[in-house]
ZAMARGU-4260 file (C-alpha; in steps of 0.2 Angstrom, whole numbers, plus 5000, padded with zeros to 4 digits):
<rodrens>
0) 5062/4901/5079 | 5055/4913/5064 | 5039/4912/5058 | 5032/4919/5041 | 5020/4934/5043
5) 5008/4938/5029 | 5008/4957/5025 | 4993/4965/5014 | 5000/4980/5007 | 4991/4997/4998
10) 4994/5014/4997 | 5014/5018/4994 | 5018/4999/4999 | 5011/4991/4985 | 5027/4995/4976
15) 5040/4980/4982 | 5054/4994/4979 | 5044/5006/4992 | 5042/4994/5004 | 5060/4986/5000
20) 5066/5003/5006 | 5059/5003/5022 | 5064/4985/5026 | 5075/4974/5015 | 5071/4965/4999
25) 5054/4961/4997 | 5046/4951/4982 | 5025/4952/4982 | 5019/4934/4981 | 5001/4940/4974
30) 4988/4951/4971 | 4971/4950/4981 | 4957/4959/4978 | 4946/4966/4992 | 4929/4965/4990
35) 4917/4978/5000 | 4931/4987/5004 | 4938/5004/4998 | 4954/5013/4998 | 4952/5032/5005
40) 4965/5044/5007 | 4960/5051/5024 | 4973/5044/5037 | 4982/5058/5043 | 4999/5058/5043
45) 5016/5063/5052 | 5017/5077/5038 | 5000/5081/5040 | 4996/5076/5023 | 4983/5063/5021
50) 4989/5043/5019 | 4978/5027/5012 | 4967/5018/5022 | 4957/5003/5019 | 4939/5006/5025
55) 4923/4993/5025 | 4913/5000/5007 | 4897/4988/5003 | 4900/4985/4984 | 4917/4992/4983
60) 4933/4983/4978 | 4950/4986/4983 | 4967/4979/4979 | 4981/4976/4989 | 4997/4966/4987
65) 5003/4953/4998 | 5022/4949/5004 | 5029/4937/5014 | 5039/4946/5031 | 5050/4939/5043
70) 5045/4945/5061 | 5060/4956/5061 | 5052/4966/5045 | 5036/4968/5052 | 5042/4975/5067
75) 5051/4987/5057 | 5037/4988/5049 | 5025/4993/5063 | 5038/5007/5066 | 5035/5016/5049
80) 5017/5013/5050 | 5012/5027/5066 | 4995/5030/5067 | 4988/5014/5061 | 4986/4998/5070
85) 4987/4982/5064 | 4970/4970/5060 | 4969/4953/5055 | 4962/4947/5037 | 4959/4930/5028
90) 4964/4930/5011 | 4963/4915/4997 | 4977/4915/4985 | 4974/4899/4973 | 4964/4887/4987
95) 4977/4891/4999 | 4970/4902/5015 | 4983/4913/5023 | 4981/4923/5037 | 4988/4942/5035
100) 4987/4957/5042 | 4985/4974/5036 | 4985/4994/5044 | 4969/5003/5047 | 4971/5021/5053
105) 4967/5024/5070 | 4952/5033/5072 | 4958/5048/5079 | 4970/5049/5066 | 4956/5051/5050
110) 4953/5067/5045 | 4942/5066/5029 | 4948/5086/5023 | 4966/5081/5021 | 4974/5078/5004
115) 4990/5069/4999 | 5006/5074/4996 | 5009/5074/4978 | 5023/5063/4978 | 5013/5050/4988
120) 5001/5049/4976 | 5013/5046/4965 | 5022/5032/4974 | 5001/5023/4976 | 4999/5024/4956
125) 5015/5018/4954 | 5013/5003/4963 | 4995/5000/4955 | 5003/5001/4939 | 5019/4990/4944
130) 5007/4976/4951 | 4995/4978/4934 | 4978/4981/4943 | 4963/4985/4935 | 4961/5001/4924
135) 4948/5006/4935 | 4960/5006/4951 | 4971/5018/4942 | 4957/5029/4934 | 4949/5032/4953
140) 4969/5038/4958 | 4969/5051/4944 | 4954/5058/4949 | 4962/5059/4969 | 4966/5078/4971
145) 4983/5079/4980 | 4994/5093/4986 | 5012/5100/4985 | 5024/5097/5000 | 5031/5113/5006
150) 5043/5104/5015 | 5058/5105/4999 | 5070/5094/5007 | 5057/5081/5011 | 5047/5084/4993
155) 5065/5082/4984 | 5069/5064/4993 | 5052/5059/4990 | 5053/5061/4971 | 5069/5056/4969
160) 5062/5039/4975 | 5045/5041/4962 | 5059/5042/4948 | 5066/5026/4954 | 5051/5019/4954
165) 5046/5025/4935 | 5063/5016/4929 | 5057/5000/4937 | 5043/5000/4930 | 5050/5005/4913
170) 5066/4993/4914 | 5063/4979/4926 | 5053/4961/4923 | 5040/4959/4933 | 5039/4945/4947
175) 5023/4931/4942 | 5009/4935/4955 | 4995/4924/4961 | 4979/4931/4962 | 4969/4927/4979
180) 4953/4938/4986 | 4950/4943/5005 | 4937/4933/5015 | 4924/4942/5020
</rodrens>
């Protein structure tokens, strides 16, 4: 029997097309809003580039978006996702509690010298402007110093994908999101 698992997304995942894919269709179901938490670009990844992580900041706020997997999905999931490990969260969305999960980076995986790819950042702005969070999420990813990918192949892919992104966000309506906030 299938069960419904609860995935808090940031960083490139916050875009449903992103996300979508890696797995299949996804739609987010809302926007939760993380407080005393901040989102770092210090997870190192495959590429050696840095990815986003979600880290314990007192007085910070973060943002994330939440989507609705199958077990499948998030196994597929935890595939894409080396280097983090999964950990449990509480979030509210309108009175209802639902129990989620999100990726942190592995400790040995955080290197706080490393930058992000160019298109990555890219992908995490788009997302924050697809899901309409605050103006101060976006202005704190202008100000996030990134790199170019040396890798040709991989940096073409990657913003092929960014440009698909842009039309969506240009062309396409966008789903009506609840807005909940994690439990502290």
């Amino acid at each position: 029997m299938s069960h419904t698992l609860y995935y808090l997304a940031f960083g490139s995942n916050l875009h449903p097309a992103r996300l979508s894919e890696r797995l299949e269709p996804v739609t987010p179901l809302a926007v939760i809003k993380l407080d005393n938490w901040q989102l770092c670009f210090h997870k190192r990844g495959a590429d050696s580039s840095a990815k986003c992580d979600l880290v314990p900041g007192q007085g910070s706020t973060a943002f994330g978006a939440l989507y609705q997997l199958t077990p499948l999905q998030a196994s597929m999931l935890d595939r894409w996702e080396g280097g983090y490990q999964r950990q449990e969260i509480r979030v509210s969305v309108e009175n209802e509690l639902l129990d989620c999960f999100f990726y942190r980076a592995e400790e040995e995986r955080v290197d706080v010298d490393l930058h992000p790819m160019d298109w990555y950042l890219e992908m995490v702005k788009l997302g924050s402007e697809y899901l309409s969070l605050p103006s101060t999420t976006y202005s704190s990813l202008q100000e996030q110093v990134a790199r170019d990918d040396s890798d040709l192949v991989r940096a073409q892919q990657n913003w092929r994908l960014v440009e698909k992104l842009r039309n969506l966000n240009k062309t396409s309506e966008r789903p009506a999101l609840r807005y909940g906030h994690a439990l502290q």
